[in-house]
N, C-alpha and C positions, 0 to 999 in steps of 0.2 A: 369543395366549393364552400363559400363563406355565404351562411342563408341567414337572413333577416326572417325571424316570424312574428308578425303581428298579430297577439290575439291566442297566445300559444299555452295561456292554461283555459284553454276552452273546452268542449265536446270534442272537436277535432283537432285543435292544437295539441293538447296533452298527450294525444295518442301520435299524431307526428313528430313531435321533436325526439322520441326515442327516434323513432323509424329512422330521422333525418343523422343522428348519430351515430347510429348502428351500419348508416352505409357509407360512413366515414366524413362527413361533411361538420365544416364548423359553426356552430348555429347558433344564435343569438336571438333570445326571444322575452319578448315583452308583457309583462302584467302593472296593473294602477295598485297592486298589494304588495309589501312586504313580502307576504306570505308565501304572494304567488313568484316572486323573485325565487326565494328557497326553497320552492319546488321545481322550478325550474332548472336549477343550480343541480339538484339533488337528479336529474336526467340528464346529467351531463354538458350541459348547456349554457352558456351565461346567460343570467338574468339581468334584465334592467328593468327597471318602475319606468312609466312611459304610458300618456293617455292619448289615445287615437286625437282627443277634440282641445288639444294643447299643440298647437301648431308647430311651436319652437320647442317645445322638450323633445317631440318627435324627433326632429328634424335634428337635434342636437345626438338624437340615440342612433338614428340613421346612420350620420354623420360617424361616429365613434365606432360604431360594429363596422364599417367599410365591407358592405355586400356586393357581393357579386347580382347577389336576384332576391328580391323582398317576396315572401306569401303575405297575404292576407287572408287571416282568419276572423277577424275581425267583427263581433255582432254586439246586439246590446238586447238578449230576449228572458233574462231570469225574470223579470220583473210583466212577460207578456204586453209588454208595448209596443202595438207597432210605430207609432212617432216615434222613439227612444231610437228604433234599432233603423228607422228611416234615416234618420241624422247621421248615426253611424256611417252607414251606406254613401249617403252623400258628401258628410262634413269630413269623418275620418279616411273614407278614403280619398278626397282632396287633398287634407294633409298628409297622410301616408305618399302620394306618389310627389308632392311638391317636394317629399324629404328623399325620394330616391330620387327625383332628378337632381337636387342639389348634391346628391351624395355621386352622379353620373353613374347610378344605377340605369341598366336599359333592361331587365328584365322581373315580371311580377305574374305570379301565381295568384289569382285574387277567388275566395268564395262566392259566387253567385247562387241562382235558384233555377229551379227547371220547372217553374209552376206559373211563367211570367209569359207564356206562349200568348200567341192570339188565338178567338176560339177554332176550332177544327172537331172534326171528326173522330179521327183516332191519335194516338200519339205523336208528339212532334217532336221531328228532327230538328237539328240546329241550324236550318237555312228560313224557319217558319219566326216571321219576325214577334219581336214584341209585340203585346197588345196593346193597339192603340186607341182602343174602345169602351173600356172599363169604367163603369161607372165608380164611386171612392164607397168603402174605403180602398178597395182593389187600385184602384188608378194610380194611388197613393205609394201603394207598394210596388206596383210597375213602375213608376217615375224612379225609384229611387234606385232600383237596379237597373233602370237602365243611366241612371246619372253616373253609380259604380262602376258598369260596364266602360264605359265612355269614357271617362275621365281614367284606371287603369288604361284603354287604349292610348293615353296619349306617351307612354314609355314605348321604347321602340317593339318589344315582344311582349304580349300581354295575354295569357290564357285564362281565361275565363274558366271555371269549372261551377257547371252549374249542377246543384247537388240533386239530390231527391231529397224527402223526407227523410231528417236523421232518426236513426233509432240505433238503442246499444245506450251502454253507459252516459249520462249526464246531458241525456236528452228528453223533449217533455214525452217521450215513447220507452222509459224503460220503466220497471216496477215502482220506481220512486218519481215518477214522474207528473207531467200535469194531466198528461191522458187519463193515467189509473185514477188520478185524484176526481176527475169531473166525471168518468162514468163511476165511480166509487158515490156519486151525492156529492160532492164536496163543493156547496158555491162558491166559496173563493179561492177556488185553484185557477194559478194564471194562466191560461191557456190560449192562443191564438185560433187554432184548427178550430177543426169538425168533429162533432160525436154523433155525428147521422149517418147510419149504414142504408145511405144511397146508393145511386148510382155512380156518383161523383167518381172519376179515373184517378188515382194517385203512382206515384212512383216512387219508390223506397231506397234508399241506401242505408249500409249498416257504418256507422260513423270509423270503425277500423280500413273500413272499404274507400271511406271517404277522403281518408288520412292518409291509404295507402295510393290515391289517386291525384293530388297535391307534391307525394315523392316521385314519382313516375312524372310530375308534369312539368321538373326541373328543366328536362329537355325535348318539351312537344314542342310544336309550330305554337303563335298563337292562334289569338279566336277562341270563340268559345266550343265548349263540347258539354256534353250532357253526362253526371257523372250519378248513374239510375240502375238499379237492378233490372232484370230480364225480365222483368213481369208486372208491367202496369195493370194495376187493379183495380175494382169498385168498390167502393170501403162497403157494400153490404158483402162482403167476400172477405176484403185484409180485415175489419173491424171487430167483427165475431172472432177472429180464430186470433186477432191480438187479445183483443178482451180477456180471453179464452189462457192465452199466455199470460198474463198478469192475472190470474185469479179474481175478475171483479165482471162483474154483468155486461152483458152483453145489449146493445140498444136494438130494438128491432127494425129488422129489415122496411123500408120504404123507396117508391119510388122517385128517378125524380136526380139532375144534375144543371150546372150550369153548362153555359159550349165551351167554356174554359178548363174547364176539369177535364183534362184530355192524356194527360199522362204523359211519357218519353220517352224517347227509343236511346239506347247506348250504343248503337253500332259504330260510332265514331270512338268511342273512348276504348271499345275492343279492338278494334281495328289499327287502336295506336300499341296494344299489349297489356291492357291494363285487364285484368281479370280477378272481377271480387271473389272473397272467398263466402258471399254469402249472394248466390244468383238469383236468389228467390224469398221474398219475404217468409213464404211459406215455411222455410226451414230456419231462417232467420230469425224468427220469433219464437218459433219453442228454444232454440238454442240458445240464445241471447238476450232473451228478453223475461223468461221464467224466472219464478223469485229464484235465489239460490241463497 
């Protein structure tokens, strides 16, 4: 199969386009660097330079790789902006799907997020709508996946995979990351999250798990699905024993969550076959995430 990836020397780009190679597919993926073209290249892959928020270069990269099904991997968060990586959401995946319609691509793999639920109780399935009640800057960040959701719906198969919290390599959750940096003291580490070991629900993915759930999702139905480890938790529980994993202090325990912070259930992404090899942040973290 001939795969377009957008977004492909990312946290979870870099780690799919082997994957997408390795199961024989021909794959064409995108970086705004030189750099990132020849590493690209260098996974077997063709590279093209190619910026989500250039409508016609897209459209012109689209165009020339002739895919069968475009992913979107697609964010803008080195720099911890949520504006930067809103626009993304919004603006680049507008032109990302205007270039696989013009290319009469009917099928896209898009990243979303599993934190955009409305509030509830315990963890939400993928039938519990968007939140429509968020005050900003929250509101801000549900508009904008829901504008990505929506707008990938308009190709004829569109699955959504909405992640958990990435952690693993080149995410702000590994040793070199923005987490370690902000419970380390570090004030100007760029950080979007939480460093409050509350009650707050989160849900985890390990980004090989994430990467491996984007190849499997070549051929799901659309819609979206939740793509979460087996174990939502309250960061006074994952945050101590991450902390704990990266060698730097630990915040103390306090009470205390939004109704949003509710976490996700995977039974839909299991039930299509997809089976992380990391079920449990618990073991995720010492393995993955210690310095090495």
């Amino acid at each position: 199969m001939r795969v377009f990836v957008a977004g492909a020397t990312g946290a979870v780009g870099s780690l799919l386009v082997p994957m997408l190679v390795a199961a024989g597919h021909e794959v064409t993926g995108t970086s705004r660097s030189p750099a990132g073209t020849e590493r690209i290249r260098s996974l077997g892959a063709t590279g093209v330079r190619a910026d989500a928020l250039d409508a016609e270069g897209l459209r012109h990269a689209v165009r020339a790789a002739a895919p069968e099904v475009v992913i979107h991997q697609l964010t803008d968060l080195s720099g911890a902006d949520g504006a930067a990586n809103g626009r993304i959401r919004r603006e680049g995946t507008r032109n990302l799907v205007e270039a696989a319609k013009a290319a009469g691509v009917g099928r896209i793999v898009a990243q979303s997020i599993s934190w955009a639920y409305a509030p509830g109780d315990g963890p939400a399935g993928e039938a519990v709508p968007l939140d429509g009640t968020a005050a900003q800057p929250r509101a801000g960040t549900v508009a904008a996946v829901r504008a990505l959701e929506e707008t990938a719906a308009e190709l004829e198969t569109a699955v959504l995979l909405r992640y958990g919290l990435l952690y693993g390599p080149g995410t702000w959750y590994a040793p070199d990351g923005a987490l370690a940096a902000a419970l380390a003291g570090e004030p100007s580490a760029p950080f979007l999250g939480s460093t409050v070991a509350n009650d707050a629900v989160s849900s985890f993915v390990h980004v090989s798990d994430a990467a491996g759930a984007a190849l499997a999702a070549l051929d799901w139905p659309g819609g979206p699905v939740n793509i979460v480890d087996d174990e939502p938790a309250p960061a006074r529980e994952w945050l101590p024993a991450l902390a704990e994993a990266l060698g730097v202090p630990a915040p103390t325990p306090v009470a205390g969550r939004q109704e949003w912070e509710r976490g996700a259930l995977n039974a839909l992404a299991r039930g299509r076959g997809w089976q992380p090899e990391w079920p449990t942040w618990r073991t995720g973290f010492a393995a993955r995430c210690a310095v090495r």
